[in-house]
VMD Tcl script that draws the C-alpha trace (Angstrom):
set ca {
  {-14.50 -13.02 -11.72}
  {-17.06 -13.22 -13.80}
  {-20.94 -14.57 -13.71}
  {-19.80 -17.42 -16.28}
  {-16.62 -18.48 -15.17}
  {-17.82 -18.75 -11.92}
  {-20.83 -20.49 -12.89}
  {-18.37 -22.99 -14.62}
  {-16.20 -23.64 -11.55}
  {-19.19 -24.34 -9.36}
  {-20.55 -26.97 -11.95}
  {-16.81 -28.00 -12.30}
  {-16.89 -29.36 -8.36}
  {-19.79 -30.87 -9.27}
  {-19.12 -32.86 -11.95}
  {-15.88 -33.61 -10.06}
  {-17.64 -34.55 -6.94}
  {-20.20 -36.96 -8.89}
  {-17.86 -38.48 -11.01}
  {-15.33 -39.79 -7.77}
  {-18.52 -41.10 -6.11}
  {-19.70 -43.07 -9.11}
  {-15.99 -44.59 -9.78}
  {-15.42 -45.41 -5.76}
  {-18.98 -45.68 -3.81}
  {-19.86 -48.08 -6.68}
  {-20.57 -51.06 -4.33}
  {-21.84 -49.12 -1.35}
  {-25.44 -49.63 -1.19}
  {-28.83 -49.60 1.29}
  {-30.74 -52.28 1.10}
  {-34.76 -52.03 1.30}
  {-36.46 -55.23 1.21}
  {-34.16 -56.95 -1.08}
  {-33.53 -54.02 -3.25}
  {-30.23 -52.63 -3.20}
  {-29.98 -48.74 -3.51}
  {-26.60 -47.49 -4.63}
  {-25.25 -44.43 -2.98}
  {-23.95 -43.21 -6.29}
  {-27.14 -43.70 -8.29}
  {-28.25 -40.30 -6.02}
  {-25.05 -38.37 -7.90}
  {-25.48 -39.62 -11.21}
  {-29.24 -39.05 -11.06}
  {-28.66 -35.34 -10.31}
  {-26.10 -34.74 -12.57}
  {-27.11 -36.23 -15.68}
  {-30.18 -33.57 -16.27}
  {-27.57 -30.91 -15.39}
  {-25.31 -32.03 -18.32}
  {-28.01 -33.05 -20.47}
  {-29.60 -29.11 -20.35}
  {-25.75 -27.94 -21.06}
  {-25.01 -30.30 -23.97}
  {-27.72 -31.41 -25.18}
  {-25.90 -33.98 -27.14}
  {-24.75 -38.07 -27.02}
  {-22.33 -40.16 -28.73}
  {-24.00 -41.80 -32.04}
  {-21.86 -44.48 -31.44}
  {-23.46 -45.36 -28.10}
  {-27.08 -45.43 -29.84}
  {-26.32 -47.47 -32.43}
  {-24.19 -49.88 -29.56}
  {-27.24 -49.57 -27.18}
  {-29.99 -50.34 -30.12}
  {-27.69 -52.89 -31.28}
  {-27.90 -54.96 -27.41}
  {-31.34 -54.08 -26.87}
  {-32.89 -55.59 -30.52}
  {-30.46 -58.90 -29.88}
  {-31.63 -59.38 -26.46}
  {-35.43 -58.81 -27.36}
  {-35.35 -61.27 -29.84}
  {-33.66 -64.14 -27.18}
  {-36.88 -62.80 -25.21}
  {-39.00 -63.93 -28.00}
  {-37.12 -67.91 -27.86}
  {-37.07 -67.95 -24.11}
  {-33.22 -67.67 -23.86}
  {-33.85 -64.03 -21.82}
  {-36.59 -62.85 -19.97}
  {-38.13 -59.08 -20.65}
  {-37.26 -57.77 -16.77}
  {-33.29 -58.48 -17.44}
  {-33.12 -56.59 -20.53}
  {-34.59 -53.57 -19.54}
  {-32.85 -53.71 -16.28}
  {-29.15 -54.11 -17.95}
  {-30.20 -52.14 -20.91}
  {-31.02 -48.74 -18.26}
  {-28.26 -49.44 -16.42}
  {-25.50 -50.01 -18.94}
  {-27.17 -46.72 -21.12}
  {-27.16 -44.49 -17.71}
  {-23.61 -45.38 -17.15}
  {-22.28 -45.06 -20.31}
  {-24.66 -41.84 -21.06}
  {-22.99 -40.46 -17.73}
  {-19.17 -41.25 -17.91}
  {-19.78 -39.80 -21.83}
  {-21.00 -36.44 -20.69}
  {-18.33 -35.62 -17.92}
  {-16.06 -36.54 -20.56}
  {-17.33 -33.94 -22.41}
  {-17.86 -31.27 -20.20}
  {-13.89 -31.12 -19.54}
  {-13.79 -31.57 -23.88}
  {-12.24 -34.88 -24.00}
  {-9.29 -34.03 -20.72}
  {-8.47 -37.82 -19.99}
  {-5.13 -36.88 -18.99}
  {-7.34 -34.62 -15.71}
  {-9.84 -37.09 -14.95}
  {-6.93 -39.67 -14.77}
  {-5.37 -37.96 -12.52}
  {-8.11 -37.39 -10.57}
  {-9.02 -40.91 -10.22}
  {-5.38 -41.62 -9.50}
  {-5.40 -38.79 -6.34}
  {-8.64 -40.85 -4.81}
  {-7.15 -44.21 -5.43}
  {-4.55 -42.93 -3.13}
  {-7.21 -42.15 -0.40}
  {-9.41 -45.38 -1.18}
  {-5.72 -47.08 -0.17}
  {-4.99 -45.20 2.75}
  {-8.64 -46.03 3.88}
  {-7.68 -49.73 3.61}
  {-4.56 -49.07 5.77}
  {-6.89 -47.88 8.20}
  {-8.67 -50.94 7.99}
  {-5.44 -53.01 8.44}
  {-4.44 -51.55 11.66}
  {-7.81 -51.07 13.02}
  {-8.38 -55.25 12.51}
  {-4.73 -55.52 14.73}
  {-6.05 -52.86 17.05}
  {-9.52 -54.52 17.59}
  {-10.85 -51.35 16.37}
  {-14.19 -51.99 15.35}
  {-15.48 -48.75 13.67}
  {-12.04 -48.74 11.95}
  {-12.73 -51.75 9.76}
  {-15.99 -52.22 9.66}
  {-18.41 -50.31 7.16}
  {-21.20 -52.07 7.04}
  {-22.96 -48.73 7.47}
  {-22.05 -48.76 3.73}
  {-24.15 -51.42 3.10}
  {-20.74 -53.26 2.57}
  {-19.49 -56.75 4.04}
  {-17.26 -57.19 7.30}
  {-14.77 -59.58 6.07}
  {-13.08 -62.49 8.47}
  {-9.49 -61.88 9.10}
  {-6.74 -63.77 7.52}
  {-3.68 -65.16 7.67}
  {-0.61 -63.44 5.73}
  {2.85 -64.80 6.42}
  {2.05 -65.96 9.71}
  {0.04 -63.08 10.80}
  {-3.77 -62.93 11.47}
  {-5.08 -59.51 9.90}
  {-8.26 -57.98 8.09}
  {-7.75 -57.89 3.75}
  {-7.83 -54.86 2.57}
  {-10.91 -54.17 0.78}
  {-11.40 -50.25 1.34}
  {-14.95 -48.35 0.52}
  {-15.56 -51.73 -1.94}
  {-17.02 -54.87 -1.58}
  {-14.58 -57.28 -1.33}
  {-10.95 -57.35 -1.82}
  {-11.06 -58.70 -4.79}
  {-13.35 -55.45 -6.20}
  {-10.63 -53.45 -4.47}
  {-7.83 -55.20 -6.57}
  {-10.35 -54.24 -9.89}
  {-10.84 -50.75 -8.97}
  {-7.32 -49.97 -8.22}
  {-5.75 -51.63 -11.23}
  {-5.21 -49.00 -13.44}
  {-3.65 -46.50 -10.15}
  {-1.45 -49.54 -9.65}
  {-0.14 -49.35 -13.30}
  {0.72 -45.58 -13.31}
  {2.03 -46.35 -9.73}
  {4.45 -48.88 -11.04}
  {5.25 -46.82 -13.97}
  {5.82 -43.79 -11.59}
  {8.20 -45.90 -9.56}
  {10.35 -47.02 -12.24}
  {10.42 -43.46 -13.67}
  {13.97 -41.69 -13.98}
  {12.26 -38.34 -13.74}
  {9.63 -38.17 -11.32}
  {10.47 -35.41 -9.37}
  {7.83 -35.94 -6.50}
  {7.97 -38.01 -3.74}
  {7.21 -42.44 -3.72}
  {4.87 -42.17 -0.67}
  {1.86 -42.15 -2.87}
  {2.81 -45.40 -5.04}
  {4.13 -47.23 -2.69}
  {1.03 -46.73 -0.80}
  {-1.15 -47.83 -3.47}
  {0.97 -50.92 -4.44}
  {1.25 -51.67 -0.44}
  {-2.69 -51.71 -0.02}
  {-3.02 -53.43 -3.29}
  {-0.74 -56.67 -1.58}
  {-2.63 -56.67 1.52}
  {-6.09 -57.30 -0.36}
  {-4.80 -60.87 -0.38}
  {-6.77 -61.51 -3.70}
  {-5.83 -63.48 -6.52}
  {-7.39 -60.74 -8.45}
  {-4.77 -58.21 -7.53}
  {-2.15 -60.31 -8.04}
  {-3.18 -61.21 -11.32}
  {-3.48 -57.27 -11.84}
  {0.49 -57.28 -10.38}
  {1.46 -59.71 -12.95}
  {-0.52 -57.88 -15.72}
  {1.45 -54.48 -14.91}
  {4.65 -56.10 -15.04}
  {4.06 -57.77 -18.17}
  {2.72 -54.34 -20.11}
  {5.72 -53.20 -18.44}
  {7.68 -55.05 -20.07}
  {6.14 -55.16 -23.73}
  {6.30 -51.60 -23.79}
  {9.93 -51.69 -23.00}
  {10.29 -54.26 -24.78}
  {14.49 -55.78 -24.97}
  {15.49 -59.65 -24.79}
  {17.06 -58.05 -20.73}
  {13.68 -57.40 -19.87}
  {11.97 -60.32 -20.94}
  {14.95 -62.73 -19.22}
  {14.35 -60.85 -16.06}
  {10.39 -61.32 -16.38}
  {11.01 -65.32 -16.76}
  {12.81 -65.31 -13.48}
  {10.85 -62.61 -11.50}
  {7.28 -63.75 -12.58}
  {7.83 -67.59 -11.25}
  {9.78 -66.55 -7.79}
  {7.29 -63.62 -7.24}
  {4.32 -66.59 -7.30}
  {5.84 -68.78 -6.07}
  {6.62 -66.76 -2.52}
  {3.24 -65.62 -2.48}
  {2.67 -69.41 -2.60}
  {4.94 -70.03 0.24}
  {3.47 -67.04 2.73}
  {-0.71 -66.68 1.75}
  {-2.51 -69.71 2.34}
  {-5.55 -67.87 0.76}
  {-3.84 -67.72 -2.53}
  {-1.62 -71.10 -2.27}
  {-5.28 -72.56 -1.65}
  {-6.78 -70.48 -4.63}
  {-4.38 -71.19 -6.40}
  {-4.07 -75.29 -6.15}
  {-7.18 -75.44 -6.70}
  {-7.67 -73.44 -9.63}
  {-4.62 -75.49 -11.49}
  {-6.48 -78.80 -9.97}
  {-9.78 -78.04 -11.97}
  {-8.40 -76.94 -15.03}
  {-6.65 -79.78 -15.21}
  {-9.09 -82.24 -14.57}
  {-7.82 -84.03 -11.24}
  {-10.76 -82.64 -9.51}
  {-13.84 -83.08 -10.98}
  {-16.11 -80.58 -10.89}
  {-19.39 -81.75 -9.79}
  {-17.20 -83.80 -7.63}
  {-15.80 -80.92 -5.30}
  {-16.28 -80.71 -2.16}
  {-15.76 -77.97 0.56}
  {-12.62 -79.61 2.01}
  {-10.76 -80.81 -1.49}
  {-11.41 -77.00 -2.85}
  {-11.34 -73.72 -2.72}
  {-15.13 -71.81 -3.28}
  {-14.10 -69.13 -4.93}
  {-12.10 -70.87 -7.24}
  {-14.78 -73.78 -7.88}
  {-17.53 -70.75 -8.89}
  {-15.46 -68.98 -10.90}
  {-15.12 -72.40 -12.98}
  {-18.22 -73.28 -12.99}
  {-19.56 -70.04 -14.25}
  {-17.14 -70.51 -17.19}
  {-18.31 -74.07 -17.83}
  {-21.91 -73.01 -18.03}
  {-21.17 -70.31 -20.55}
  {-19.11 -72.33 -22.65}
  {-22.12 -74.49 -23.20}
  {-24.64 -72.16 -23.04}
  {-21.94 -70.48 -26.34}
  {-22.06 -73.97 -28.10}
  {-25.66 -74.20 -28.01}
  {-26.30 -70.32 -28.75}
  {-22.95 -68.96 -30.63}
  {-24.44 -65.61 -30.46}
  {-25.10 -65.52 -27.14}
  {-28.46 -65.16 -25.23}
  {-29.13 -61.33 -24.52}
  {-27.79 -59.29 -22.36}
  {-29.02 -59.89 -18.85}
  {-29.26 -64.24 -19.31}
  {-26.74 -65.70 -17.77}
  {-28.92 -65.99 -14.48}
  {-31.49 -68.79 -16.97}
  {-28.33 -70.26 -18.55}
  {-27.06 -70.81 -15.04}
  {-30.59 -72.94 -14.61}
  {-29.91 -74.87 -17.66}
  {-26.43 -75.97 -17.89}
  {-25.73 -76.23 -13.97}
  {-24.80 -79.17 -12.80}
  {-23.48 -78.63 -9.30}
  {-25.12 -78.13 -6.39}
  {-22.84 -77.78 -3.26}
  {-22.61 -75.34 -0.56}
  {-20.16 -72.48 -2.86}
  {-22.69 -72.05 -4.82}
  {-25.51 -71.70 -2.30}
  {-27.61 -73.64 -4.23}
  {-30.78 -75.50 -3.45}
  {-30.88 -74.21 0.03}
  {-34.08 -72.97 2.02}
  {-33.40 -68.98 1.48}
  {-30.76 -69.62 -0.62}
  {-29.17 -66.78 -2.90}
  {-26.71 -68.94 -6.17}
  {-23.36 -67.15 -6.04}
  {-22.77 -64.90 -9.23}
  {-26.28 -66.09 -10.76}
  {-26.56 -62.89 -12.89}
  {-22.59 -61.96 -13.44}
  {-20.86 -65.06 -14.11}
  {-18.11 -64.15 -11.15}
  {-16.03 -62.81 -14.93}
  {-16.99 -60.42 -17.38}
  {-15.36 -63.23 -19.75}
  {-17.80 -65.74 -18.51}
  {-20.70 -63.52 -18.90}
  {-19.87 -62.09 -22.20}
  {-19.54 -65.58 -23.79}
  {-22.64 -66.77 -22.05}
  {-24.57 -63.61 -23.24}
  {-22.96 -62.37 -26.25}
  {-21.29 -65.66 -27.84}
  {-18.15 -65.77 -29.60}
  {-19.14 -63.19 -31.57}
  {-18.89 -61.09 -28.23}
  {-15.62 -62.79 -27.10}
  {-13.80 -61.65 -30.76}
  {-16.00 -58.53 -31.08}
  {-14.28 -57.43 -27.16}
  {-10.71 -58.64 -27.99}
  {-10.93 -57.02 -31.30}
  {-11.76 -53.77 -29.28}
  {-8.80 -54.43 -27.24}
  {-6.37 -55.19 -30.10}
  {-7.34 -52.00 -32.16}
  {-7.25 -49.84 -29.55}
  {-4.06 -50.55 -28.03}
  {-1.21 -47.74 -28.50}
  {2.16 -50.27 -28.71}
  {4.85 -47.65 -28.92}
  {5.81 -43.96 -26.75}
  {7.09 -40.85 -27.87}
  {7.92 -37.79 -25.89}
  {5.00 -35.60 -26.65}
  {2.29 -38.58 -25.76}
  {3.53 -40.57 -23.07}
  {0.95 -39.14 -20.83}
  {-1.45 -40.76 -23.21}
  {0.11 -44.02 -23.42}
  {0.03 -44.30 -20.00}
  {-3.67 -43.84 -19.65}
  {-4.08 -46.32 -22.24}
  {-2.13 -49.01 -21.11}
  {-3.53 -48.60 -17.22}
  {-6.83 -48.61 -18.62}
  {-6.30 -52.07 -20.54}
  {-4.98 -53.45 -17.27}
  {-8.65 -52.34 -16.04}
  {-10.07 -54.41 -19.01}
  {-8.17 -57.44 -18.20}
  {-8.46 -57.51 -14.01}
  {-12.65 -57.18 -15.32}
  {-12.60 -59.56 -17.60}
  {-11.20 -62.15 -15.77}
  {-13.53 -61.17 -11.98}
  {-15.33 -58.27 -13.37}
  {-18.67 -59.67 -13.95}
  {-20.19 -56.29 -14.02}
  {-20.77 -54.38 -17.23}
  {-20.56 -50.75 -15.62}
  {-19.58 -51.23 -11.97}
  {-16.28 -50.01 -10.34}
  {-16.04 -47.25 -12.81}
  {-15.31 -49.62 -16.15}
  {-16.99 -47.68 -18.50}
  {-14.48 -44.56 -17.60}
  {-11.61 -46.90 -18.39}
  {-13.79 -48.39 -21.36}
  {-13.82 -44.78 -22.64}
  {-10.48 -43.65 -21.55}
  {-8.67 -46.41 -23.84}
  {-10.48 -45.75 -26.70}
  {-9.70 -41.82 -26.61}
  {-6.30 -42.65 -25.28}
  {-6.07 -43.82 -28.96}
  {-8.09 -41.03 -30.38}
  {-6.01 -38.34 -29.36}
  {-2.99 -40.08 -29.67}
  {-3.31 -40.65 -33.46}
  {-4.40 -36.65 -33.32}
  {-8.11 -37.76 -34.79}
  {-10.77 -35.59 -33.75}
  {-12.74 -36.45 -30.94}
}
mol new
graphics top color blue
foreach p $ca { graphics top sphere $p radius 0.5 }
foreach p [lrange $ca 0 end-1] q [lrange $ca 1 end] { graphics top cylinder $p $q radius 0.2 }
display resetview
């Protein structure tokens, strides 16, 4: 073997190495006097110069994107809609991100169809980790569920038909970042299940949807629903679609009948929307918390939108939040001695924050993204593509509505992954 080719393989297992830790240690963190250290920030750190000396080269699309976020968000600066320390903190941390998911992209030239697979293999283990968790919880195993040595939260256990036992949230933060991360594996897993001609064995999917059910997250089931229903489109027949109208309802409605969490979630979530409880009404025993902040997060950016249809900057939701916010009850931890305002800077929904920041321009500009990139139809010689594309707008839509985060739990891969999906699909060059 040669010098180069072995030169390649070691930077290979790098690359590979750093780009699994920034999609799954995302959310583990040490925290030194309020500031949170990422784990992964170490492995993107070191292997962005590396790439940087090899390619010497970035995306002109991402300047002009990055230019384009930074001169808006200056200029809110200048009104008082933003302040100066938000900007340049999103602004580095959306440009590393995107600078770093761009280059390991292309130092395999553009391989989706690898990467995907290699974020599919460690979705696998990120599940089987939460099945440890599981059993650990019912085994009063301690060390077996609890990783706050990750700088991540020990959850209270919960009740799931019946039975008391810890939701699955893996190496993230919460179930419901579990239920984000593992969207798009849950797609191909689905897709791999329904398959005529997969020759290898269902362990792997069926693990992945298992772990995905035992998050006990609205998110995840939301993510369920949004499989079936790309499912479905893409085999699109008036059989399918019948069978979706019945399935859809009774699949809700006996996770309804055997989670309280999401019965309770739920309720209350169809209970605000419709107006029979009140928002700045709510109180911790006629509603659910998580529900009531991911409302009021929306509410605040819809006015912060009709005041400022372009938005406020990237980075502002935190001082529309102190405009527009009207409720102050225990969810949101506001007002309290010590006190830390739930979702302050993230809007608890990448929907949310994007119409509080960006406007409706940024709400038309982000479904126009999704529209145009979107491959509707499968051949023979790029299903492997269409797969990839449609798992990665499932990402897009489980972030959009909880997301909150513009380059956490590995979005900007996916962000990247549907638009080359497209790319190659249509054979342009890359």
């Amino acid at each position: 073997m040669n010098k180069e080719k072995t030169t390649r393989l070691v930077i290979d297992k790098i690359v590979d190495t750093c780009f699994v830790a920034a999609l799954f240690l995302s959310l583990a963190s040490l925290n030194l006097e309020n500031i949170d250290i990422y784990f992964y920030y170490i492995f993107v750190s070191f292997l962005i110069p590396v790439l940087v000396y090899r390619y010497q080269t970035i995306d002109a699309w991402l300047v002009i994107i990055m230019s384009f976020l930074a001169v808006h968000s200056l200029i809110n600066v200048l009104f008082g809609n933003n302040d100066l320390l938000s900007v340049l903190k999103n602004i580095c941390g959306i440009s590393f991100a995107y600078w770093f998911y761009y280059l390991v992209l292309k130092h395999y030239n553009y391989n989706i169809s690898f990467l995907f697979q290699l974020y599919y293999k460690f979705s696998f283990w990120t599940a089987t980790i939460g099945f440890i968790q599981f059993f650990s919880y019912l085994l009063h195993f301690k060390p077996g569920y609890n990783f706050s040595w990750l700088g991540l939260r020990v959850l209270a256990g919960s009740e799931f038909a019946g039975v008391q036992f810890y939701p699955i949230h893996s190496i993230t933060g919460e179930p419901a970042a579990f239920a984000v991360l593992l969207a798009p594996a849950v797609y191909k897993a689905l897709a791999d299940l329904k398959s005529k001609t997969l020759n290898s064995n269902k362990f792997i999917p069926i693990t992945i949807i298992s772990s995905y059910l035992l998050t006990q997250s609205s998110t995840a089931y939301f993510g369920l629903i949004s499989c079936a229903a790309v499912l479905t489109i893409h085999n699109f027949s008036i059989k399918r679609i019948l069978i979706g109208l019945v399935a859809v309802p009774m699949v809700i409605f006996l996770l309804f009948s055997i989670s309280p969490k999401f019965s309770e979630r739920l309720e209350s979530s169809v209970k605000l929307a419709t107006g029979n409880i009140i928002l700045d009404a709510a109180t911790s025993d006629n509603v659910n918390g998580s529900s009531v902040i991911l409302f009021n997060h929306f509410v605040i950016a819809a006015e912060n939108a009709k005041n400022h249809p372009l938005g406020t900057g990237l980075g502002s939701h935190h001082i529309a939040f102190k405009r527009y916010n009207t409720l102050k009850v225990w969810f949101t931890g506001y007002g309290g001695p010590g006190s830390m305002i739930l979702n302050l800077h993230d809007a608890n929904s990448l929907f949310s924050r994007i119409l509080s920041e960006f406007g409706y321009f940024g709400v038309i500009l982000m479904f126009a993204f999704i529209f145009r990139n979107f491959i509707p139809s499968q051949t023979q010689d790029n299903s492997h593509l269409v797969l990839i594309n449609h798992a990665s707008l499932i990402a897009l839509l489980t972030n959009i509505l909880r997301g909150g985060h513009y380059f956490n739990l590995g979005l900007p891969f996916f962000v990247f992954c549907y638009y080359y999906s497209r790319k190659l699909n249509k054979s342009e060059d890359v």
